[in-house]
BANU-341922 format. One line per 3 residues: number of its first residue (from 1); for each residue x, z, y of C-alpha. Coordinates in pm, 1 decimal, decimal comma, padded with zeros to 6 digits. Each point is the difference from the previous one (the first is absolute). Layout:
<pts>
NUM) X Z Y ~ ...;
</pts>
This chain:
<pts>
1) -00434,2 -02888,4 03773,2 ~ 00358,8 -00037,9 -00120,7 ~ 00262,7 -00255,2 00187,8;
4) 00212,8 -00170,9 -00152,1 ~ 00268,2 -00215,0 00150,1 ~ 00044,4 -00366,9 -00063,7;
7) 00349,3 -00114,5 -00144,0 ~ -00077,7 -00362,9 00143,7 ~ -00150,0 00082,9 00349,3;
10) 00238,9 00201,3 00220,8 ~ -00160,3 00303,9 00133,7 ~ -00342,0 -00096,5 -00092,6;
13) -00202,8 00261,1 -00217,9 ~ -00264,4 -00055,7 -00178,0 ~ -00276,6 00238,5 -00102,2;
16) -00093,1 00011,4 -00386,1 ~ -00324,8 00160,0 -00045,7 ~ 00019,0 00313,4 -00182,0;
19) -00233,7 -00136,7 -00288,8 ~ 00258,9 -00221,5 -00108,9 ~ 00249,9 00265,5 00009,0;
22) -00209,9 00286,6 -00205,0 ~ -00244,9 -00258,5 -00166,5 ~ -00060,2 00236,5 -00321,9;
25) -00079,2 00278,7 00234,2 ~ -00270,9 -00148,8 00214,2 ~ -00203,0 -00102,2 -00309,3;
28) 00001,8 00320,3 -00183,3 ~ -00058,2 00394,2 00201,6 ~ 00127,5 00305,2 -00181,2;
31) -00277,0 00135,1 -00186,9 ~ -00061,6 -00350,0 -00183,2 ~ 00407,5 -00029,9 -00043,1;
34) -00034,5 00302,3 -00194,0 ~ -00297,7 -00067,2 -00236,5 ~ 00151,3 -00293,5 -00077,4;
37) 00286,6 00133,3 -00086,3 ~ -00187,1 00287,3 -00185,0 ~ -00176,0 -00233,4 -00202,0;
40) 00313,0 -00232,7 -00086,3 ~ 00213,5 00320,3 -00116,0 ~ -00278,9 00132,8 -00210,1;
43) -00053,1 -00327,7 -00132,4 ~ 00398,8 -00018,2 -00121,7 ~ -00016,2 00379,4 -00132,2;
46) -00301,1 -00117,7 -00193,0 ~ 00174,4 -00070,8 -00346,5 ~ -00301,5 -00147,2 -00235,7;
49) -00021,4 00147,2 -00349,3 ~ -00091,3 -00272,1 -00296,4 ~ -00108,0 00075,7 -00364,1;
52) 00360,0 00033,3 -00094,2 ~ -00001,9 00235,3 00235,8 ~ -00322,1 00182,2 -00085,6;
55) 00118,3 00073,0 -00347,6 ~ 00320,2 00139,4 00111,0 ~ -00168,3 00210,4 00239,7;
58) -00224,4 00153,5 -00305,6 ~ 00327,8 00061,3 -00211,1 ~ 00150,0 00136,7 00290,4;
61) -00322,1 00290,5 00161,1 ~ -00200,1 -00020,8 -00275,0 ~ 00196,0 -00014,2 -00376,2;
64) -00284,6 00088,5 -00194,3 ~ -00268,5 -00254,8 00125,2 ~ 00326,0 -00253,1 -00024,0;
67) 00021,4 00086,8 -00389,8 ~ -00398,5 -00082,1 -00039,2 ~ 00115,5 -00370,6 00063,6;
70) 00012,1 -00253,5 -00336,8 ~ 00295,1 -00197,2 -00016,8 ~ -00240,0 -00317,6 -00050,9;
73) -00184,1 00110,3 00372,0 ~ 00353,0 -00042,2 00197,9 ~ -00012,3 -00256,7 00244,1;
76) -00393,1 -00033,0 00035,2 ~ -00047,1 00234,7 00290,7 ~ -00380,6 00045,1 -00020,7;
79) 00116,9 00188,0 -00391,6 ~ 00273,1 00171,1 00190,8 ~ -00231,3 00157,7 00259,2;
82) -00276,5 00048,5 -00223,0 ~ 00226,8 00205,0 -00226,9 ~ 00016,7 00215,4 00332,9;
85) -00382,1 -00024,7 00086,7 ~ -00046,8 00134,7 -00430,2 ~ 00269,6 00263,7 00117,9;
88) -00226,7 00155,0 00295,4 ~ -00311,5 -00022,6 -00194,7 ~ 00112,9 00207,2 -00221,2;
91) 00094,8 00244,0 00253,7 ~ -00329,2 -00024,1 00171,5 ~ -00175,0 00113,3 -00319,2;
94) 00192,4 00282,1 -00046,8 ~ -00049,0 00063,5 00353,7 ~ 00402,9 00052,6 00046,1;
97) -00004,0 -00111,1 00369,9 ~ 00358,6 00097,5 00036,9 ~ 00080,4 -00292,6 -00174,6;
100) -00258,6 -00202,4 00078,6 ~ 00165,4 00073,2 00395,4 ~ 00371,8 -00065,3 -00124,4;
103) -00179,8 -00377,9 -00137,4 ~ -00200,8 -00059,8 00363,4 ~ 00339,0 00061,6 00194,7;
106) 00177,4 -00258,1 -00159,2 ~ -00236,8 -00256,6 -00061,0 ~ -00076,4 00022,5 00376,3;
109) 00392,5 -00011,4 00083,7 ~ -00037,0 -00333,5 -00247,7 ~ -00314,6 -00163,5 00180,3;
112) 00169,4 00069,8 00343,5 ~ 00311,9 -00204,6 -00099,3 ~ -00146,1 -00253,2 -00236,4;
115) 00035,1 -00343,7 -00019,7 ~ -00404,5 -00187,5 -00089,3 ~ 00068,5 -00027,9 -00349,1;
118) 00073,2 00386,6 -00036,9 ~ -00251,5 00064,1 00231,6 ~ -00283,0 -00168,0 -00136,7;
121) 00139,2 00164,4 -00328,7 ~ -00081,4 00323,4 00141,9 ~ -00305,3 -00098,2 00159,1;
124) -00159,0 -00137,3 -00314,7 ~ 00186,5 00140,0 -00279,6 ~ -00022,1 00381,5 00099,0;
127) -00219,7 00078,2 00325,9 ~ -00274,8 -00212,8 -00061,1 ~ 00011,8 00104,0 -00416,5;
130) 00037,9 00326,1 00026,9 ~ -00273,3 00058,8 00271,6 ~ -00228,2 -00277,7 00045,6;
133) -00353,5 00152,4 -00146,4 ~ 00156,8 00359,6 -00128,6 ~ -00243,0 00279,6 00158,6;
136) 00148,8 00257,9 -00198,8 ~ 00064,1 00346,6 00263,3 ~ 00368,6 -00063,9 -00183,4;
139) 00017,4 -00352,6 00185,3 ~ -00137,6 00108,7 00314,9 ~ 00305,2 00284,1 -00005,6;
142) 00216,7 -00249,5 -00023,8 ~ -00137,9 -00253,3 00224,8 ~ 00044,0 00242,7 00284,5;
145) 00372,6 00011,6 -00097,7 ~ 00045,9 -00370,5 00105,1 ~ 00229,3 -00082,6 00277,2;
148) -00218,4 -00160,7 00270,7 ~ 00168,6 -00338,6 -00108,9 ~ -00090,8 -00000,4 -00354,1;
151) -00359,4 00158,8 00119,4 ~ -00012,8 -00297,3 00239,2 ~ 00095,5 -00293,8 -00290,3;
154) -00229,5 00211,9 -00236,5 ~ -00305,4 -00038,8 00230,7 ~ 00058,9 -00400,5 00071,7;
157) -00024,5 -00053,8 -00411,8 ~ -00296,1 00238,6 00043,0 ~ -00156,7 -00201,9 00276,6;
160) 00050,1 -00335,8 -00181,1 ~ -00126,9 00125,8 -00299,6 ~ -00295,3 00093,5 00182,6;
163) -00032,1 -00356,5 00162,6 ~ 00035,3 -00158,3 -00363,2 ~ -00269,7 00228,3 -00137,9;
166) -00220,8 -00083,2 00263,2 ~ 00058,0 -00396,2 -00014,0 ~ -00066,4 00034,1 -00378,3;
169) -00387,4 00190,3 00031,1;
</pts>
């Protein structure tokens, strides 16, 4: 307990509890002070990438799936991705897996950062198109390639489609 003395009462002290010194203290312990704080810097370092963004991010990593893109497709991001999604396919076929690896990284990079518009974007517009049904030994390659993210969105769409299929017989 801390005493303090009283400017009014001559040599009188008077004891303050210590919550009311230390309040933010006694509510929180270490270990929760620093997952907190964890979670709040991560949430700040977290810059969220938008379909401005995506497309600049192509130009940038990935020039020649960037050039695939019509000029009448900019600004409709489900055109923009699926020029990407057209991109691996191709590589898939040819079973060129180096590239097919160079497109995973970055669209995982994307989907980590995304805001929901991109997100769904690459949820609809390239996971879910380019392997939803395919059970091609090409596709199954490939599949295996997935970061456990996209694997993990990839297996949701593959769930609900299930549920809808199942609702419909």
């Amino acid at each position: 307990m801390v005493t303090i003395q009283s400017r009014t009462l001559s040599h009188s002290n008077l004891p303050i509890p210590d919550s009311l010194v230390h309040p933010f203290e006694q509510m929180l312990d270490f270990k929760t002070f620093t997952s907190l704080r964890r979670m709040v810097s991560h949430q700040h370092e977290k810059h969220l990438i938008r379909r401005a963004d995506f497309v600049q991010q192509l130009t940038l990593y990935l020039p020649e799936v960037a050039a695939r893109i019509e000029e009448s497709d900019f600004g409709i991001v489900h055109l923009e991705v699926g020029a990407m999604k057209l991109a691996t396919r191709e590589a898939i076929v040819r079973r060129d897996f180096t590239t097919v690896h160079r497109h995973f990284i970055l669209i995982a990079d994307l989907l980590d950062h995304a805001d929901a518009e991109l997100s769904d974007a690459i949820r609809i517009s390239y996971l879910e198109a380019l392997f939803l049904d395919e059970t091609d030994p090409a596709y199954a390659k490939a599949r295996c390639m997935l970061s456990r993210p996209m694997e993990n969105v990839l297996r949701q769409s593959e769930l609900r489609l299930k549920k809808m299929r199942a609702a419909q017989a």
